[in-house]
Backbone as a chain_set.jsonl record, in Angstrom:
{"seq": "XXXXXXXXXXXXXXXXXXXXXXXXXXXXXXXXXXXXXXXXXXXXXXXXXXXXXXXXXXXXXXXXXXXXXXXXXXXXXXXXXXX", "coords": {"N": [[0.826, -1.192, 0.0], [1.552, 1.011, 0.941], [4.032, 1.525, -1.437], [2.584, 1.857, -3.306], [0.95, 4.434, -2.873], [3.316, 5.895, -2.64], [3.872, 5.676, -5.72], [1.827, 7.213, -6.42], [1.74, 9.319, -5.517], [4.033, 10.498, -6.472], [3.411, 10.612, -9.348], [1.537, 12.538, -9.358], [3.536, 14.863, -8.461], [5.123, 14.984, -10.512], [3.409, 15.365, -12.455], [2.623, 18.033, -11.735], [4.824, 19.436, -11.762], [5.322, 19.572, -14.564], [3.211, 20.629, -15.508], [3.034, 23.565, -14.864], [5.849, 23.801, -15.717], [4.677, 23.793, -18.692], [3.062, 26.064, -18.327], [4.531, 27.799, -17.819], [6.203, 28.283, -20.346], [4.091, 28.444, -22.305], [3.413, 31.329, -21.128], [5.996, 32.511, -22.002], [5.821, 31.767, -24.634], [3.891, 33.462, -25.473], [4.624, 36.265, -24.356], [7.155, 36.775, -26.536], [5.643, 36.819, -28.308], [4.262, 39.178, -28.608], [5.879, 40.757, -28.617], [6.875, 40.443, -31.363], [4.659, 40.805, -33.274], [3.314, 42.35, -35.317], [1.928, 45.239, -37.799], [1.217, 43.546, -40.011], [1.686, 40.568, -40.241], [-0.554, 40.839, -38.708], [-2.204, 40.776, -40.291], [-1.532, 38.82, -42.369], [-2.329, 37.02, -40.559], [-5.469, 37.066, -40.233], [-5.991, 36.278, -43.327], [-5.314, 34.411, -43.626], [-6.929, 32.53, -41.889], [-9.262, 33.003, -42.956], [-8.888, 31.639, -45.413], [-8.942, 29.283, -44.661], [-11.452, 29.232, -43.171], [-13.023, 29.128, -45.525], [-12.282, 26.823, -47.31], [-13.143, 24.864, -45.482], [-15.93, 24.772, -45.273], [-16.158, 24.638, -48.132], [-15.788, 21.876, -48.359], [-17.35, 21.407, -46.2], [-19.546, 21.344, -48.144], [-19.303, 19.561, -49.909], [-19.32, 17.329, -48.672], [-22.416, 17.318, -47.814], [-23.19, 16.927, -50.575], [-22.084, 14.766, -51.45], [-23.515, 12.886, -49.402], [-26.19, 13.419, -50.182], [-26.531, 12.62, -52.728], [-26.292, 9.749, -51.733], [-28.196, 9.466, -50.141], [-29.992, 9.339, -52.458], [-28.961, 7.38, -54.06], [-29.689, 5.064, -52.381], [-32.43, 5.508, -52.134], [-33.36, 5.231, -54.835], [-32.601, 2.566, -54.645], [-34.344, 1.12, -53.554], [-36.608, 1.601, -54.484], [-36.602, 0.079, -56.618], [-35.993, -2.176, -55.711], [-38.962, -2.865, -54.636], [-40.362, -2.67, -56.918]], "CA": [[0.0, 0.0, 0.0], [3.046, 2.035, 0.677], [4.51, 1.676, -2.473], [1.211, 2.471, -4.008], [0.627, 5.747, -2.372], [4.832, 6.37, -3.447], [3.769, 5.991, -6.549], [0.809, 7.97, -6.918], [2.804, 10.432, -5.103], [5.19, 10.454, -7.588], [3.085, 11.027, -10.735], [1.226, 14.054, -8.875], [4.1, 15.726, -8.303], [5.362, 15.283, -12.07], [2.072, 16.382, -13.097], [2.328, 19.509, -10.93], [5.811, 20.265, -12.534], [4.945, 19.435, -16.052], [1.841, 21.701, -15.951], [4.54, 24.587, -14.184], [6.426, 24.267, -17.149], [4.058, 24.281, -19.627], [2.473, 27.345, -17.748], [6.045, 28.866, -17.991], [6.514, 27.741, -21.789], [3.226, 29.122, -22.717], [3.728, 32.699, -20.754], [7.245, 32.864, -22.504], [5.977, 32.446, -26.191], [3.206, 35.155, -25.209], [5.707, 37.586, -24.231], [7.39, 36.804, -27.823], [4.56, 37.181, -29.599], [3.331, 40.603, -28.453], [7.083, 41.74, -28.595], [6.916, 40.033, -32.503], [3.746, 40.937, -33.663], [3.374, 43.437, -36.322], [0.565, 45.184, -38.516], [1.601, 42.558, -41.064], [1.75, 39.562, -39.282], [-1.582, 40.355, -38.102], [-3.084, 40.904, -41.573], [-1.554, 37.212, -42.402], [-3.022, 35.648, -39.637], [-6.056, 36.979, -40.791], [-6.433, 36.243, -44.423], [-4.99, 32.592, -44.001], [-7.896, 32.175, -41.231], [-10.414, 33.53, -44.394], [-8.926, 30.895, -46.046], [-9.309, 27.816, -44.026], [-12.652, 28.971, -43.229], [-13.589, 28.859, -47.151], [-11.707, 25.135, -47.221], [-14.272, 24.533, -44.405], [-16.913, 25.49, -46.399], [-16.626, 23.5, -49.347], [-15.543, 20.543, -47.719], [-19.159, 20.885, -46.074], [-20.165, 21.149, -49.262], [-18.882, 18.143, -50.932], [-19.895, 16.099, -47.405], [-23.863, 17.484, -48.122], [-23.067, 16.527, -51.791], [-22.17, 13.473, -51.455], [-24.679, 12.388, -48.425], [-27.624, 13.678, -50.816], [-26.269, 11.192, -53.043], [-25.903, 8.536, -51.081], [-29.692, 8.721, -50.246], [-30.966, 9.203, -53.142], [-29.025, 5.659, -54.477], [-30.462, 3.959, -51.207], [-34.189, 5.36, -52.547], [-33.654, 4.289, -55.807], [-32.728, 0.602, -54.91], [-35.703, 0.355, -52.597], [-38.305, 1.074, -55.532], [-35.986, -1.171, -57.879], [-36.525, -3.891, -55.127], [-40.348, -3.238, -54.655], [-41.276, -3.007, -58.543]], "C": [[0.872, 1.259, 0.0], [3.444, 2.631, -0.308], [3.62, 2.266, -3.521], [1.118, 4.228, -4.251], [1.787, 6.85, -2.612], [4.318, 7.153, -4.346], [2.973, 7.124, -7.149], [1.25, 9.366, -6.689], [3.271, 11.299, -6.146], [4.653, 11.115, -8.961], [1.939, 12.074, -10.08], [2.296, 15.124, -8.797], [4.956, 16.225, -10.007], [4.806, 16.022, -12.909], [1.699, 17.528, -12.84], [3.259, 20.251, -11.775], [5.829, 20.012, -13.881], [3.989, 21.143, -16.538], [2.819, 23.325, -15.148], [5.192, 25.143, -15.532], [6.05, 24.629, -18.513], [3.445, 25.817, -19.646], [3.721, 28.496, -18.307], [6.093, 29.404, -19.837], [5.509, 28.654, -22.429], [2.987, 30.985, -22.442], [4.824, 33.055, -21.709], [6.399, 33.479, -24.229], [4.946, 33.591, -26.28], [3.959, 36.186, -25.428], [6.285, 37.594, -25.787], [6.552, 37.183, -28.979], [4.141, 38.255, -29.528], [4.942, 41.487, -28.716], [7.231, 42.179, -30.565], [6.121, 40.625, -33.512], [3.919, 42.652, -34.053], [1.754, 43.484, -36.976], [0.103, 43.949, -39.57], [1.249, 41.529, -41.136], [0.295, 39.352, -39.064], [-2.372, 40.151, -39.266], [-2.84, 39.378, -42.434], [-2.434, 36.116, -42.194], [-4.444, 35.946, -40.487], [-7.125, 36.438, -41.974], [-6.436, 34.368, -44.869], [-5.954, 31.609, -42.512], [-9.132, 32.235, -42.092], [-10.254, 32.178, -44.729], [-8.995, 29.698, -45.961], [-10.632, 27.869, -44.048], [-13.577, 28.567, -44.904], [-13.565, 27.51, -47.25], [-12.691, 24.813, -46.579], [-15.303, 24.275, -45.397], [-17.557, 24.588, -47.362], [-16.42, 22.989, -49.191], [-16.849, 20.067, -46.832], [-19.92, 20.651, -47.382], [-20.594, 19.856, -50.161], [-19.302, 17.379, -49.896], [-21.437, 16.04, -47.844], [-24.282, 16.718, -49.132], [-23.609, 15.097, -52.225], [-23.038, 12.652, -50.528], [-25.671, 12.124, -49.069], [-27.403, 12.735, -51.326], [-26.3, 9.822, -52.993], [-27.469, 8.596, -50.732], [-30.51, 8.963, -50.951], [-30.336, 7.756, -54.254], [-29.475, 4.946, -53.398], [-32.516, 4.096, -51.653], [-34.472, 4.705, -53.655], [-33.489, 2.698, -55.934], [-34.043, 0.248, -53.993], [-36.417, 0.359, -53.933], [-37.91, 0.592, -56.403], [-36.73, -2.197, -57.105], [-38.17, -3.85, -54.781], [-41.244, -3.078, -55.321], [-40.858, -4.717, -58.721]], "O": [[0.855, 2.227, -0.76], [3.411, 3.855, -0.436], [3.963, 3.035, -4.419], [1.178, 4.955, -5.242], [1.636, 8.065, -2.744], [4.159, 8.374, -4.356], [3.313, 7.816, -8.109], [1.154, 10.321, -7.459], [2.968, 12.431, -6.521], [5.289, 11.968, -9.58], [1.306, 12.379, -11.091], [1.961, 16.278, -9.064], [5.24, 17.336, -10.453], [5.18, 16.872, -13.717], [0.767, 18.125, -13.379], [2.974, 21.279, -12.389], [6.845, 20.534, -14.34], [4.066, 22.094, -17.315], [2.684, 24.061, -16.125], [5.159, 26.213, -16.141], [6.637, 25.374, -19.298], [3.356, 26.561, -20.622], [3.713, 29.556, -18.933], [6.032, 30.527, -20.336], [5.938, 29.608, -23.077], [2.53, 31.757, -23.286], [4.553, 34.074, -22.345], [6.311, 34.575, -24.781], [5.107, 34.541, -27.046], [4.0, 36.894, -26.434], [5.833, 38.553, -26.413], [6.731, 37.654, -30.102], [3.461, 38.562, -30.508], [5.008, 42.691, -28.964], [7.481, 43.263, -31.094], [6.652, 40.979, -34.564], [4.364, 43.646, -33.48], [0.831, 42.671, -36.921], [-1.036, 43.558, -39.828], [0.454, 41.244, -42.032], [-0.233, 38.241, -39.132], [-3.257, 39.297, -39.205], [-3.766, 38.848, -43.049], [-2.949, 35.154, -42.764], [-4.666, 35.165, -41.412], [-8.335, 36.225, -41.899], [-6.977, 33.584, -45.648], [-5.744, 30.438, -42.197], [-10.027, 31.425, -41.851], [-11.183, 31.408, -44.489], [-9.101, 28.959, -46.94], [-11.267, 27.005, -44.653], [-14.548, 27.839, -45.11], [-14.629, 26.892, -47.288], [-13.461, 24.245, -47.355], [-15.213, 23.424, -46.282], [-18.658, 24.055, -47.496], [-16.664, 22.446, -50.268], [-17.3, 18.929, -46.711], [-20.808, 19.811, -47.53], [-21.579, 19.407, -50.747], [-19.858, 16.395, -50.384], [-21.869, 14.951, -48.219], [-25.267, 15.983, -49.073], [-24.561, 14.555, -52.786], [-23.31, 11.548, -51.0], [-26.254, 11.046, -48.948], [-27.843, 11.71, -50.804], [-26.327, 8.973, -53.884], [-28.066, 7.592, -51.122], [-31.693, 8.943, -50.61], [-31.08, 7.208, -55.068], [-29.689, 3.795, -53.777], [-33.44, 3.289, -51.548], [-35.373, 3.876, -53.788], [-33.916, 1.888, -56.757], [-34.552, -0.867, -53.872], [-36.788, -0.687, -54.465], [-38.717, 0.478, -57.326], [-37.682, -2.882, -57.479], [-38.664, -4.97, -54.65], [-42.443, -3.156, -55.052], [-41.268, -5.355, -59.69]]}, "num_chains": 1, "name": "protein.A"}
């Protein structure tokens, strides 16, 4: 039970200093990024967020597309199979 309670120990306290460092890690590239960050930069981020959302988009598109598809060959084999 000892060894148990070690252990568990053990991977709490890892998990304390993991999440520490990530905390750290994540503050750091903040600070970089606001030091970094330009009008430019931001007009980037922007336009190549436009452009995923579009990708989005028609990739719903072609999902709808092809769905409709798909049940309108499942309607047509039903009234094949019940002529």
């Amino acid at each position: 039970m000892d060894a148990l309670h070690n252990i568990i120990k053990g991977v709490n306290s890892y998990n304390k200093y993991k999440r520490r460092e990530e905390k750290e890690e994540r503050k750091n590239a903040f600070d970089k990024a606001d030091i970094l960050e330009t009008d430019k930069s931001h007009e980037r981020k922007k336009s190549k967020h436009r452009k995923s959302k579009s990708k989005k988009r028609s990739k719903d598109k072609e999902d709808r597309d092809r769905r409709r598809e798909e049940k309108k060959d499942k309607k047509d084999k039903k009234r094949k199979k019940s002529k």
